[in-house]
N, C-alpha and C positions, 0 to 999 in steps of 0.2 A: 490591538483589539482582536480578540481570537471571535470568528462568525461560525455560531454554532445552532443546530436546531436539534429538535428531539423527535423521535418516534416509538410511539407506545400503541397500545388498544386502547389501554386503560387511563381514564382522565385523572385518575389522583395520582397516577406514576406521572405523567404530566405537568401536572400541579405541583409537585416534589420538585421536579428536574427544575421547573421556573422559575422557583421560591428561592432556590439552592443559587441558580447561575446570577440572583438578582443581590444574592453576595459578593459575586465575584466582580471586580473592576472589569478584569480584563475578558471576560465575557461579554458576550453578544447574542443575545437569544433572537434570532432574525424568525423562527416560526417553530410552531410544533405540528406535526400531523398522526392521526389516531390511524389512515391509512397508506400504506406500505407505497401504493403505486403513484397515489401524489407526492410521496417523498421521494422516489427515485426520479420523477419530473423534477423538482427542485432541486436536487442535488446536482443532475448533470445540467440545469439550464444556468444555476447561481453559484455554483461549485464555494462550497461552504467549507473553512477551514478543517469543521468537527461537529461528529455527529453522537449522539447518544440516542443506544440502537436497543428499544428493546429484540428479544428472539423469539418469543411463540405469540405469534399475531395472526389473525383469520388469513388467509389466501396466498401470501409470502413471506416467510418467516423473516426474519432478522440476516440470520445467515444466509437464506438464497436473494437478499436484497442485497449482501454486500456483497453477491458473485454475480452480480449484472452488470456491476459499475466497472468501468474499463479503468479510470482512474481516481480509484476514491478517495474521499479523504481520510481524515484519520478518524477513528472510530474506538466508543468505548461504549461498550456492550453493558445494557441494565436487565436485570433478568432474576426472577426468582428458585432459579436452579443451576447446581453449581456443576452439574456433568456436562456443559458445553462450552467449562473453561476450557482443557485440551485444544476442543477443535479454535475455539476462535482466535487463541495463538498461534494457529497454523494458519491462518488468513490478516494473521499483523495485527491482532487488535492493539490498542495502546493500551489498554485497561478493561477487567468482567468486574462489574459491581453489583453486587449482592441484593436484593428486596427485601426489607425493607432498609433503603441507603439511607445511610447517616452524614449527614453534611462532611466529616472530617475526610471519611473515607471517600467523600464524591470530589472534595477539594484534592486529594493527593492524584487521584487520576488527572486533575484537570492540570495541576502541576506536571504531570507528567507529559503530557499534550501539548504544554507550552513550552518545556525541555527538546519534545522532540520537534517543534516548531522551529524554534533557535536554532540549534542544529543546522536544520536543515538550510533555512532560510542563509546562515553562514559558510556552510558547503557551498550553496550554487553558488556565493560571491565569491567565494575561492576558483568554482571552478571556472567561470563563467571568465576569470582573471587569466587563470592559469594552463588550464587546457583549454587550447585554442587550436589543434591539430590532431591527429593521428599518431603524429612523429612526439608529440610530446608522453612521460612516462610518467607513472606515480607507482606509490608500493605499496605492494601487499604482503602483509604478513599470515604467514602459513605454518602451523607450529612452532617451534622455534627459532626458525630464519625468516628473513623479511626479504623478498624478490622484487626488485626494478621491473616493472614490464610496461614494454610500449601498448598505447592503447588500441595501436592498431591493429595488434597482435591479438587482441582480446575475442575468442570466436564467439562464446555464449556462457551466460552462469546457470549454471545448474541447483536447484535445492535437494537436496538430500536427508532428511531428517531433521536433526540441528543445525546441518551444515550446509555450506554451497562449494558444489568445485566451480573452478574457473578451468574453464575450458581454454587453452592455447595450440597452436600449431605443434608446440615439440612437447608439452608436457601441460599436468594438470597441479593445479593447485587447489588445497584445502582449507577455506576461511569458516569462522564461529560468526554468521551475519542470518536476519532475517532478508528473503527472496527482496521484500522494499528495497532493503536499506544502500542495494547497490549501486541505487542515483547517488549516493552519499560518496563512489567511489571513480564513477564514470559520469560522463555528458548525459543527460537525458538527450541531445539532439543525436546522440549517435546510438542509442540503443531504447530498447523498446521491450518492455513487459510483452508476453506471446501466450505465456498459462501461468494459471497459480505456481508454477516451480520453474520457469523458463525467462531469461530476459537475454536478448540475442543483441549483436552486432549489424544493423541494418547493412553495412557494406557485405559481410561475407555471407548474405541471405543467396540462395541460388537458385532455387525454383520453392514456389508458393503454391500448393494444395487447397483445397477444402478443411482439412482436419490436421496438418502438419506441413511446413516448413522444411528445407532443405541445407546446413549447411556441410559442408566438405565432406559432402557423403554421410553424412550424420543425420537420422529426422527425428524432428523437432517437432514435437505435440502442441495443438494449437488449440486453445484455450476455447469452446464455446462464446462466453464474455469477450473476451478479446479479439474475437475476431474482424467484426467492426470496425475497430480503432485500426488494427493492424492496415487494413485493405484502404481503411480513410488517410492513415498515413501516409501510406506506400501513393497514393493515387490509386489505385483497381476501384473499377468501375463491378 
């Protein structure tokens, strides 16, 4: 069962989303809120599988609600305009669904939510199995060759446009992955989201700023949002 709530202004956008999820088995509609700032209380105290987000709402939009959250869930944006599909797949949406949404179209997103659910949930039993050290490697493919590399060797992922490099001691590599999706390739205990385009290697962190990170002479821009998380990690008081 996928635990999901909505956030709108508007109560018949509401009314739609509820109608809709009361289709679906594997939905869960745990609450909806018409205000932004009680939704960002419930999400970080109940952390809720999936959220349906509208984006022009009184005091915080949609998208500066979803750059507060240090680890959000996954998120599929409802909105009656279609110029802030770009951005919102540049913050991982899973899905932008259009106003007035048609059940078929609300189902494919939700489908898609529960694709990237599986996934995931089957990565971390992989890795959770399988990488159990530093010393242990997996591979990544980068054009058309695929690289062996030890994990410990992994300095920081970088996002670049479409792309992310992986940063290593002797050489960089070039993967086709959204910034998320590199829990899908590394431990989340050993690395850690730092900005929207940043997800570093906790061991080779070397000194910690205000506003950026240090690794091998390298600095590393530190996310507003993330800052928090980072320092509650790390223990910094």
């Amino acid at each position: 069962m996928i635990r999901c709530i909505a956030v709108d202004d508007e109560p018949m956008a509401l009314e739609v989303i509820g109608r809709y999820c009361a289709k679906i088995d594997s939905l869960e509609l745990k609450a909806v809120f018409r205000e932004p700032v009680k939704a960002i209380e419930y999400i970080t105290r109940e952390k809720p599988d999936l959220v349906f987000l509208d984006i022009n709402m009184p005091g915080i939009s949609g998208m500066q609600l979803l750059q507060t959250l240090s680890n959000p869930p996954l998120i599929i944006f409802t909105t009656a305009y279609s110029h802030y599909a770009v951005e919102s797949y540049d913050l991982n949406a899973i899905d932008y669904l259009l106003k007035p949404i048609v059940f078929e179209r609300f189902l494919a997103g939700v489908n898609k939510a529960v694709t990237a659910i599986s996934t995931v949930t089957a990565t971390q039993h992989t890795t959770n199995a399988l990488l159990t050290s530093e010393d242990q490697t997996i591979f990544i493919k980068s054009g058309p060759q695929t690289f062996q590399v030890k994990l410990g060797d992994i300095l920081y992922f970088e996002k670049e446009g479409n792309y992310i490099t992986v940063h290593l001691p002797d050489k960089k590599l070039l993967i086709r992955e959204n910034i998320g999706d590199v829990f899908g390739l590394v431990p989340a205990a050993d690395f850690i989201r730092v900005h929207k385009s940043y997800v570093v290697a906790v061991k080779h962190i070397v000194i910690i700023e205000v506003h950026q990170l240090t690794i091998r002479n390298e600095k590393i821009p530190i996310g507003a949002s993330y800052r928090d998380s980072l320092r509650a990690r790390l223990g910094i008081n």
